[in-house]
Each structure stands twice: as C-alpha cells, then as structure tokens.
C-alpha positions in Angstrom: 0.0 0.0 0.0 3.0 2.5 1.0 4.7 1.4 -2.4 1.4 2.3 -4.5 1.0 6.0 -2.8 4.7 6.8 -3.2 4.1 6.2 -7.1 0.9 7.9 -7.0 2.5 10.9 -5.2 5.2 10.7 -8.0 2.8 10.8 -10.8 0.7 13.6 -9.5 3.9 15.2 -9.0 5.2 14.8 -12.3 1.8 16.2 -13.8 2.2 19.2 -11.9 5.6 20.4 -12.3 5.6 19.5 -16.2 1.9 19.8 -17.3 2.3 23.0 -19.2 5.4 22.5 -20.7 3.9 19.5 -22.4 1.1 21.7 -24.0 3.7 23.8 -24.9 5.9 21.1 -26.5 2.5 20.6 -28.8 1.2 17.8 -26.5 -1.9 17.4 -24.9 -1.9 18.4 -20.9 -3.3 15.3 -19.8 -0.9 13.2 -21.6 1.2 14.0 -18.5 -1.1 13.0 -15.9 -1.2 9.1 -17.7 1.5 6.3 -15.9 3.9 5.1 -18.2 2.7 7.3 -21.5 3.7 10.6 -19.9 7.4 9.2 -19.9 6.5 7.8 -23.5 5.7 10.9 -24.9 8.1 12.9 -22.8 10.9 10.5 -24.7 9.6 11.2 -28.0 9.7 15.0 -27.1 13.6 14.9 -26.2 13.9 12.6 -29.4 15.7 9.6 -27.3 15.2 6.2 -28.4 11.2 5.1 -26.9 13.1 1.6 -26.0 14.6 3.3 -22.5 10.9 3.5 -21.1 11.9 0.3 -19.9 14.9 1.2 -18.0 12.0 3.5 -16.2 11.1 0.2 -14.9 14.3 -1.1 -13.8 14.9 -1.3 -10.2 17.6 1.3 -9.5 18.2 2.1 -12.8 14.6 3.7 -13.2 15.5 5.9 -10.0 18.5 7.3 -12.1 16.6 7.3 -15.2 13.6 9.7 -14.1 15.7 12.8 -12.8 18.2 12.4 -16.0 14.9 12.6 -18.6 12.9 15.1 -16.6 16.3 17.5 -17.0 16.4 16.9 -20.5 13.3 17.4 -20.9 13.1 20.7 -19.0 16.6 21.8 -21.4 14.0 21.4 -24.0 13.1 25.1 -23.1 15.8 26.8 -22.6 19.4 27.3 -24.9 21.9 27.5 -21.8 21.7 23.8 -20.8 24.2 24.3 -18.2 22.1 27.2 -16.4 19.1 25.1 -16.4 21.0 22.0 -14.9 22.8 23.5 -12.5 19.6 25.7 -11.0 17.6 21.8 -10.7 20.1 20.8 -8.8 20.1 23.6 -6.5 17.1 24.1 -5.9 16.4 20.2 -5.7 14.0 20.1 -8.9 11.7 23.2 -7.6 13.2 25.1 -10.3 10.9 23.0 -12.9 7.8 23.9 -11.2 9.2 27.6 -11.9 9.7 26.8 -15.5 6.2 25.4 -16.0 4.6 28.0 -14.3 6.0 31.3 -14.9 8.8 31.3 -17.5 7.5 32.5 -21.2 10.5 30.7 -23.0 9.1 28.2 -26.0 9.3 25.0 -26.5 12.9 25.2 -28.8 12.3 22.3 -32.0 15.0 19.6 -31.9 15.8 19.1 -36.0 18.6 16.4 -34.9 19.5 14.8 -31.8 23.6 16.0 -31.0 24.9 14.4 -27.9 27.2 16.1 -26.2 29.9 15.5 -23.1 27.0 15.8 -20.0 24.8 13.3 -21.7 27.7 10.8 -22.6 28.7 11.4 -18.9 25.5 10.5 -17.6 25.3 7.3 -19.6 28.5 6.4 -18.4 26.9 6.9 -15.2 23.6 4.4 -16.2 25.5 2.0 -17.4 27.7 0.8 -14.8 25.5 1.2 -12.4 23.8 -1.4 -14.0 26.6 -3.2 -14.4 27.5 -2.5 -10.8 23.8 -3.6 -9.8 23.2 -6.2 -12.0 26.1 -8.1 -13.3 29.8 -7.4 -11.8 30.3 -5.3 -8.4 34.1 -4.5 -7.3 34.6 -4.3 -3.3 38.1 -3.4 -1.5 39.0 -6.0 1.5 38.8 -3.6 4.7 39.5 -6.2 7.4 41.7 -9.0 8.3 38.9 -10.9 8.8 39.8 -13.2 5.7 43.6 -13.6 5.7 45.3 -15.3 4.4 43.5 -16.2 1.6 41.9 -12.2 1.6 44.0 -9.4 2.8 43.6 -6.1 3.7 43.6 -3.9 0.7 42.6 -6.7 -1.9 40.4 -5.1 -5.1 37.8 -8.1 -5.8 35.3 -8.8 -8.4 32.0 -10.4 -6.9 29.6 -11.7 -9.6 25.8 -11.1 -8.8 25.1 -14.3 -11.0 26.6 -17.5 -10.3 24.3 -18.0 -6.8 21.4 -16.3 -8.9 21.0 -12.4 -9.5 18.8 -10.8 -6.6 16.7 -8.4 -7.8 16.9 -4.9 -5.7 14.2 -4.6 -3.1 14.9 -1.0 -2.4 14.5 0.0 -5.9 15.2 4.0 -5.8 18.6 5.2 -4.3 21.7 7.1 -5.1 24.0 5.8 -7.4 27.4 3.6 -5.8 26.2 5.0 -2.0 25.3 1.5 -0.5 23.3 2.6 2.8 24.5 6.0 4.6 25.3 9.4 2.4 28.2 10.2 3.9 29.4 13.2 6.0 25.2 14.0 5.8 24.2 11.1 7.7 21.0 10.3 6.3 20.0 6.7 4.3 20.9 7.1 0.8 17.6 5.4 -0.4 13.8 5.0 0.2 13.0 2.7 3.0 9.3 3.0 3.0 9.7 1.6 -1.3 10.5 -2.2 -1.2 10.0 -5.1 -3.8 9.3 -8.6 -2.9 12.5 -10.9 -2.7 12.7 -12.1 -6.2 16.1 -14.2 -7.3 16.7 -15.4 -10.9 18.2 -18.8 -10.7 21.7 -19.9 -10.5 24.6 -21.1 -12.3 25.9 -22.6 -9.6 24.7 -23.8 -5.8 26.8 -22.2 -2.7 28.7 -25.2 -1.8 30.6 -26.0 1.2 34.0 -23.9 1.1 32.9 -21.7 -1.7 33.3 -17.9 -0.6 30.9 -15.6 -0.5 29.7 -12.3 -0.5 26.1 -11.5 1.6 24.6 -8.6 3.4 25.3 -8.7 7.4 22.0 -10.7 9.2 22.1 -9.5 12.3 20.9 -5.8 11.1 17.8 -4.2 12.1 18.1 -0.7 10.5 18.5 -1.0 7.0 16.2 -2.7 4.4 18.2 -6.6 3.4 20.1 -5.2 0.3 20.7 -2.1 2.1 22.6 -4.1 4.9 26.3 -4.1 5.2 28.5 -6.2 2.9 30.5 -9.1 4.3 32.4 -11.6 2.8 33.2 -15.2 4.3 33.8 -18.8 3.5 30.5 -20.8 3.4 31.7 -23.8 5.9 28.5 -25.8 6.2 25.1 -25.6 4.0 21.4 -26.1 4.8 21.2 -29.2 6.9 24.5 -30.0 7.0 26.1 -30.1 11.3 29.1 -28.4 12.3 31.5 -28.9 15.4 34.2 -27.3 16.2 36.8 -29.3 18.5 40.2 -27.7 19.6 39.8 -25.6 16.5 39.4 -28.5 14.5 36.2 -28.0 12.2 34.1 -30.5 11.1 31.0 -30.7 8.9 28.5 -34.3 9.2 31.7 -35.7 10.8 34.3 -34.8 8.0 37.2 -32.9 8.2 37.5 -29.6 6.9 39.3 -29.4 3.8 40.4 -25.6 2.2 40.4 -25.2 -1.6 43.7 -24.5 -3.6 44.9 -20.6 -2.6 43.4 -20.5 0.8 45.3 -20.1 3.7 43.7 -20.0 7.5 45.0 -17.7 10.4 45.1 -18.5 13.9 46.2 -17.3 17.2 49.7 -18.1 18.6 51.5 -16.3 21.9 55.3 -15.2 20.5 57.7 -14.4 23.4 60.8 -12.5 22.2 63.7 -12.5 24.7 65.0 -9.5 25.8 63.7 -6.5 22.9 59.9 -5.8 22.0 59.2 -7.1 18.3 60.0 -4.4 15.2 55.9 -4.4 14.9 57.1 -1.8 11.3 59.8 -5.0 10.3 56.7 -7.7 10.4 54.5 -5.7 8.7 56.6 -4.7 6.0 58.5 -7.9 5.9 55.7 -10.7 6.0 52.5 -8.3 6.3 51.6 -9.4 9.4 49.1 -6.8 10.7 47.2 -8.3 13.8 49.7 -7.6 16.5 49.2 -7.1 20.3 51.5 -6.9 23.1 49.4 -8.5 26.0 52.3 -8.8 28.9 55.8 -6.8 29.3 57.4 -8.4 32.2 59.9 -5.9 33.5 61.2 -4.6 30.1 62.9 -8.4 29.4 60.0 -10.6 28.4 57.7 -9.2 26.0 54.6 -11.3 25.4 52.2 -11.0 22.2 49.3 -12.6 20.6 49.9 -12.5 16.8 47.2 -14.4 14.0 49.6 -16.6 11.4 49.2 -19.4 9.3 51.0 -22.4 9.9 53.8 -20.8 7.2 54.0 -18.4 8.9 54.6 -19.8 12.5 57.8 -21.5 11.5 58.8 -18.2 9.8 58.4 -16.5 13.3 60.5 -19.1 15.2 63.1 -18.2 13.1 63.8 -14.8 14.5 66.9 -14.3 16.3 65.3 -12.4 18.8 61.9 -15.1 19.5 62.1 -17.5 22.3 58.5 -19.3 21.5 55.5 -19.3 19.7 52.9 -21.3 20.6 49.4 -21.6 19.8 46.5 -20.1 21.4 43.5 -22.2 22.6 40.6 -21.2 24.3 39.9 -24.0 27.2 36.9 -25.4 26.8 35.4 -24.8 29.8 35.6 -20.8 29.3 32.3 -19.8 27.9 32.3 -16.4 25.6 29.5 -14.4 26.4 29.2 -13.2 22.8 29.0 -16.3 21.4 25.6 -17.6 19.6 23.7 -18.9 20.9 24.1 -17.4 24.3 23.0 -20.2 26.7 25.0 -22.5 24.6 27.9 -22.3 26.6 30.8 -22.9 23.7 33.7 -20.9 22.2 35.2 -20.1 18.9 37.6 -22.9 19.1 35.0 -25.3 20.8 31.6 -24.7 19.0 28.8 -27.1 18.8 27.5 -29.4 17.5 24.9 -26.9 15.8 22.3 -28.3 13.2 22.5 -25.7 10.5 18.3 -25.0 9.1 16.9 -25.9 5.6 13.8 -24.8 4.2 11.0 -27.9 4.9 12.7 -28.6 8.4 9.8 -29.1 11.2 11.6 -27.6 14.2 10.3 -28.7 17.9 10.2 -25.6 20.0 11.7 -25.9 23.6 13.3 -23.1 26.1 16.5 -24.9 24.9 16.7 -24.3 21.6 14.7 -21.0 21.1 17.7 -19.1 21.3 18.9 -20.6 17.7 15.5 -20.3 16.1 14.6 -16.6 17.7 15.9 -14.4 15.2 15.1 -17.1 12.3 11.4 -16.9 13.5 10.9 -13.3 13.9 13.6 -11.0 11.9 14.1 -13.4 8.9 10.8 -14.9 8.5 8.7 -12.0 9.5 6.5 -13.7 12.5 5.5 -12.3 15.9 6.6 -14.6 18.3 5.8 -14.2 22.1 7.3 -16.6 24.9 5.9 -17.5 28.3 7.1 -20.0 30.7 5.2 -23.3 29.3 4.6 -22.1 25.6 5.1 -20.7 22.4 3.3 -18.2 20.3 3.3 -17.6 16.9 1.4 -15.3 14.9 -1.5 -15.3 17.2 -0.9 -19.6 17.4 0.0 -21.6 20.1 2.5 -24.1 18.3 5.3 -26.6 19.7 6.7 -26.9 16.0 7.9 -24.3 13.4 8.5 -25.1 9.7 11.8 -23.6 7.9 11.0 -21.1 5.3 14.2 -20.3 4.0 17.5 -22.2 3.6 20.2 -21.3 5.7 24.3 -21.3 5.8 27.0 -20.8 8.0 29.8 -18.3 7.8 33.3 -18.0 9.1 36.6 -16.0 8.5 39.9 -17.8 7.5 41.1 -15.9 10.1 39.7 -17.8 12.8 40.4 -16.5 16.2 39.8 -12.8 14.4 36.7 -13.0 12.3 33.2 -11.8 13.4 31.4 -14.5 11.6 28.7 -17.2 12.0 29.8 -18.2 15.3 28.8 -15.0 16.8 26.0 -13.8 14.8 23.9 -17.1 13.8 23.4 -18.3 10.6 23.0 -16.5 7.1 19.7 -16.6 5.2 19.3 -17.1 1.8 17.5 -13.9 0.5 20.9 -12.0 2.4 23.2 -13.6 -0.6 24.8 -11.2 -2.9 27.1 -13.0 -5.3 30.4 -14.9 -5.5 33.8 -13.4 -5.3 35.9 -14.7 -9.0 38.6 -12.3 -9.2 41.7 -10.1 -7.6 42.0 -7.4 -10.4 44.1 -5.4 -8.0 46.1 -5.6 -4.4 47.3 -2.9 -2.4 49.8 -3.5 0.2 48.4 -0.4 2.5 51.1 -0.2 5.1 51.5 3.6 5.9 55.3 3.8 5.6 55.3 2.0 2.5 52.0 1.6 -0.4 52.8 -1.1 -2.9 51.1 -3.6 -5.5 50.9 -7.3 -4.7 51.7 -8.2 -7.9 51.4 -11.9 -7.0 47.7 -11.7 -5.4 46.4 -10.9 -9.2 44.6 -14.0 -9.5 41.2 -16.0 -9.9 39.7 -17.0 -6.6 
C-alpha cells in the first residue's frame, strides 16, 4: 500500500511540475497525468530512443533514469543547458515547477539529436550502475577478517550471478552509495519503497568452502540489500552439522578441507627475549598486521598474541630475537558471552554441534533451543513470536513446531580466532546472498610507511 502512494505521489507530481510544458511542446496536458505514456511521450519530445521507457522500470536504474529525462526534458526550453542543470540541482527540482509555471520561454524544435559530453557522462553513469547492480560489483577487502586467503587492501570482483542475480528490493537510491550518504548522515535510499524478494536462478549452488559475498544478518536498521557487505567462506550448507573441536572443524563428521589458494590464520603467543618485536619490520616484511602486546614483564619478556598461518609460525621461530610461539587455545570450559547462541555455553575454538536449518525442516520448539530459532522466526521470517514459561506463540498460534522457510548457511573468517562471523551472529539466510567473489583485479599493500602492489595476489579465486 506504502509502495502504491509513493508512485501515486510521483505521478501527480510529475503532472504538476511538467503539465504545461507538455502543452507547450504541442502535447496534450493530460498526456502528462497518464502512468507510463507521460514518460513515452516525454521521450519522444527529447527525441531519445522510446526503447529506454523500460529502463524507467528497472529497479535502481529507473530511479536514475527519471531525474536524467525530466532534466532533458526541462533543457528542451531553454538554450543555456548548463544554467538550467545547475539551478535543478540547486534548488532540488523546484526550479521546474518555476519553468512550467511562470517562464514564457518556448518549446525550442529539436531538427537532430547531438549528444554532447554531459549526456555521454551520464550514460557512463547508467551504465555501470547497472553493471554495478546487476552483473559485476568491485569491493576493496577492509578487514583482516579473511587472511590469508583475503588481505587487507585486496580489489575483488563479486559476480551477482553464479548464486542467482537478486533483484533490488529498495529500488530508488543514489547511485554507488550502498546505505549512509556520507558526512550527511542520512539513508541514501527509500526505506518505505520495497520489492518482494525475487532471485533469478543460478549457475551454480553455494557449496561447502565456496566464498561468499552476503549482506550482514544480524541488522535491524537498514532494508536486506541495504545491509552491510561481508564476505566469508561458506563452511556448512542447509542441513549439513558443524562442530568445532580444539579448532578443528568438522562438517556431518568430515574434516575440513580448504580449496587451492586458501590459507587459514590462527592465534599463537610469540615471546621474544630480551627487545619488543619491530611491529614496522613484520608488517613490512611478511605483512603481518594483527599484532598485540598482552604482557611486558619488567622490560625483558615481552609477550604477544599475533594471527599466522601455519607458514608463517615457523617463519616467526626463526627470528633471532623469538624464544617461543605457541598456539592459542581457548579452554573449553571458558564460555564467551558473545557467542551464539548465548545459553550454549561454547567458544570459537570449541563450538557445537549446531544443526544448520533448511527450508522444509519441522523444528520442535523448547526453552533450549529458542535461542537458535529466535531471530530465524521473527527478523528473517517476519512472525511475531511471544514466549511464556510453558509455551510458544506464533502469529496469534500456540505451536510446539515451526516449519523452515528459508534455507540457511554458515559463515566463518579464514582468520579464525579474528573473524566476526557465524559463530557470533547465527546463521545467514538465503535472500541476504549477494554474489560470488571470481577475481583479484588489483592488491594494495596499504602499510602507511610504505604503499605497494601485490603483484602476485592478481589472481582467480
């Protein structure tokens, strides 16, 4: 209903701020009152091709498309383009009302259609957002979250169509601003306008160990594709079961097994002998970044907790000036308060076993197990669920059982002991997928004393 007044509130505006200059363009006023022919006839006004009335209808695209045509459109009546654009923009589109209303300038008769730098410009602009929307969208690796196999500074290509292309359910936003405009503050689309959840089918399934690219769950603000990007590895699917033990993971009883170019972090404790590490030297060196110094015993000992691979590890035990380096386990018995679900008790590095959802699944309710199903029921799902001591309510229903709607995965960082993931967030539903990472195009080594190009993290992933 929301959606239906917004567009109503949008033609009625569009009638009003244009109605005249249609007459005066030797069209009929209420041709810009009708849905859909008003944009018809304003295109064969301008003289562009009458095929873009269906990028009008594109989700995102037609947001762009509307302001660009209604400017050309309004340039129809006055020779200094520039002027015209440039008092729109200021004046947030009133100035058209201004034109329609008051200005005696005629309608000036296009004999051919020249393009010139502005409207190549704004194609440019309509075209990769598409692109950028629909097909290919690049991302820069902010976190550590991901190393090795991701680092910090990593320019990736995530394809929108190997898990199926999700159509945009907040259709009308700014161009490349994903949720926030920035410095302003203020959500850089319109909430209230959603579409259904609508995915085109895939080329390929998420599979266990496949990495991928999804909008953060546990978000309450923003609209789903308005949430913020993350990007794990996928390490168990809808009804698969996970278990982590000693930081060992396993998925239906099977070891975890990496694919080809994938390297996982961990935590170890380094003690150096008698000097404090070069933190500038590791970083520059071996681009080790995650570096704390959690004990200085009387300027001779210096203690720190440091995330490497395996490689790595042996690397550091090589350094004149390291006594040890030994890995980092939680004990099992320490329970992190963060952890999902929160009465279960575990840890990162022993986790489980946790039964990850499909869509079919008949869940039995109980005070046990409500924590895992809670946000399932209510924030992905959409249901009203109340809890009292001896039952459940759903929708208005007393139940003990709750079908799966959606399928759902589980997420974690190759970074293990630094990676806000699945573990401490729940699982990932399927309408939250965005696409699948295929390419390094670029890598930037950001350390602040010294900016180079990882020449030899150019690669497929």
């Amino acid at each position: 209903m929301i959606c239906i007044l917004i567009l109503i509130l949008l033609q009625v505006g569009h009638f009003l701020g244009t109605c005249k200059l249609y007459q005066k363009a030797g069209r009929n006023i209420w041709e810009a009152a009708i849905p859909i022919y008003s944009f018809w006839v304003m295109l064969k006004i301008t003289q562009r091709p009458k095929w873009w009335i269906i990028l009008f209808f594109v989700p995102i695209i037609g947001g762009m498309m509307y302001p660009i045509m209604l400017v050309d459109f309004v340039c129809c009546f006055d020779k200094n383009k520039i002027k015209t654009i440039f008092l729109v923009l200021i004046t947030f589109g009133f100035y058209i009302f201004y034109i329609n209303y008051f200005s005696k300038k005629k309608f000036i008769i296009l004999e051919k259609r020249t393009e010139t730098v502005l409207s190549s410009f704004l194609f440019a602009i309509v075209f990769s957002s598409f692109v950028h929307t629909y097909l290919i969208q690049p991302f820069i690796i902010p976190t550590s979250s991901m190393e090795r196999t991701l680092m910090i500074g990593d320019c990736i290509f995530v394809s929108k169509l190997h898990y199926g292309l999700r159509i945009p359910i907040t259709p009308i936003g700014f161009p490349f601003i994903h949720n926030t405009i920035p410095v302003m503050g203020i959500p850089s689309y319109i909430n209230n306008l959603r579409l259904p959840y609508i995915r085109f089918p895939a080329i390929t399934p998420i599979r266990k160990g496949d990495l991928v690219v999804f909008n953060f769950p546990n978000d309450d603000t923003h609209a789903t594709d308005r949430k913020d990007h993350y990007i794990k590895r996928c390490v168990a699917i809808s009804g698969e079961t996970l278990e982590i033990q000693a930081r060992k993971l396993k998925v239906n009883g099977e070891k975890e097994i990496l694919p080809k170019n994938s390297e996982k972090e961990y935590a170890y404790i380094v003690q150096t002998k008698d000097q404090p590490f070069n933190e500038n030297f590791l970083k520059d060196q071996f681009e080790i970044t995650d570096i704390q110094l959690i004990e200085n015993r009387n300027n001779e000992k210096f203690l720190y907790q440091i995330m490497l691979t395996d490689t790595y590890s042996k690397i550091c035990r090589k350094i004149d000036n390291v006594n040890s380096v030994k890995k980092y386990l939680y004990p099992r018995r320490l329970k992190e308060l963060d952890i999902f679900p929160q009465n279960s008790g575990w840890n990162s590095d022993f986790y489980g076993p946790l039964y990850v959802p499909k869509k079919g699944d008949v869940i039995h309710l109980t005070k046990k197990n409500i924590e895992i199903y809670r946000d399932i029921i209510t924030n992905y799902e959409g249901h009203k669920l109340k809890e009292t001591k001896n039952r459940f309510v759903i929708d208005g229903k007393i139940v003990t059982h709750y079908n799966i709607e959606k399928n759902y995965y589980f997420m974690m960082g190759d970074n293990r002991n630094n990676s806000f993931d699945s573990r401490y967030w729940g699982f990932v539903p399927e309408d939250h997928i965005i696409g699948k990472p295929i390419l390094t195009w670029l890598s930037l080594s950001l350390n602040i004393f010294k900016w180079k190009i990882r020449w030899d993290r150019i690669k497929t992933l």
